[in-house]
C-alpha positions in Angstrom: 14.9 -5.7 10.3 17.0 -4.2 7.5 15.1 -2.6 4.5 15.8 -4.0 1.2 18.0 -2.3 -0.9 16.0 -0.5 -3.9 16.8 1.7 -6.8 15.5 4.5 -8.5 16.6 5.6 -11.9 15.1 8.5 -14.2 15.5 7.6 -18.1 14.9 10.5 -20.4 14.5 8.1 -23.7 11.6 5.0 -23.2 14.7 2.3 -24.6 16.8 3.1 -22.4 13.9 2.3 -19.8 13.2 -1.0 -21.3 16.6 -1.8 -21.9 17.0 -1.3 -18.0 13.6 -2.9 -17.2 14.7 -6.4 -19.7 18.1 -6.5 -17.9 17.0 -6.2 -14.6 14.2 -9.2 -15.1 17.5 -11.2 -16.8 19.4 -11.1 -13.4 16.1 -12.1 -11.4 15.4 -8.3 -9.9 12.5 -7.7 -7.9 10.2 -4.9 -9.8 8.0 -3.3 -7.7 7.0 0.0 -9.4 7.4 1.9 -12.4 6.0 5.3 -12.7 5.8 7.0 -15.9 3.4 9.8 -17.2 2.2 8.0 -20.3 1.2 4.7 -20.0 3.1 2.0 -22.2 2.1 -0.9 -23.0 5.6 -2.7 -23.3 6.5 -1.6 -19.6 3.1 -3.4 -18.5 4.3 -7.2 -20.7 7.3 -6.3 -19.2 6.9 -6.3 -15.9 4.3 -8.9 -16.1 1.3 -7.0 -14.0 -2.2 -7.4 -15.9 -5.1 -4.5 -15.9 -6.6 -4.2 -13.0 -10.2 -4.5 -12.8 -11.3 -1.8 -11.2 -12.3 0.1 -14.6 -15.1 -2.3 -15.1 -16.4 -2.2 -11.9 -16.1 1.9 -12.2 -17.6 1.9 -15.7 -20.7 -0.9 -13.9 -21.1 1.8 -10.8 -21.5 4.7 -13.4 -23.8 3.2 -15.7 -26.0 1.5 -12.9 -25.8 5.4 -11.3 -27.3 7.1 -14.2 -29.9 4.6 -15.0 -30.7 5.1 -11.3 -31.0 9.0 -12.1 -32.8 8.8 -14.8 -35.2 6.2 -13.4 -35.8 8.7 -10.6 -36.1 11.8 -12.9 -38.7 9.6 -14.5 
């Protein structure tokens, strides 16, 4: 089986990442991943993924934890 053809491209400016990222949805590419050290907002509503919900379910774990703790302590 032949691997699908991908493509990586490094953009030093964030429009010329979103100008790629807009074109590319135009002519019906498949975006897999886009990796950037900030997080944008426009790359997310482009792309199309929504937030993930494993922040609430870490934010639940942590405060059920330290009730837990302090419970304990007590």
């Amino acid at each position: 089986m032949a691997p699908e053809p991908a493509l990586l491209g490094i953009f030093p400016d964030l429009d010329d990442l979103l100008e790629a990222l807009k074109r590319l949805k135009k002519e019906d590419g498949k975006i897999l991943t886009v990796f950037s050290p900030i997080h944008f907002s426009e790359i997310q509503e482009i792309i199309g993924h929504k937030t993930s919900s494993t922040r609430y379910l870490t934010l639940a774990g942590g405060i059920l934890g330290g009730t837990s703790l302090v419970g304990l302590a007590v």
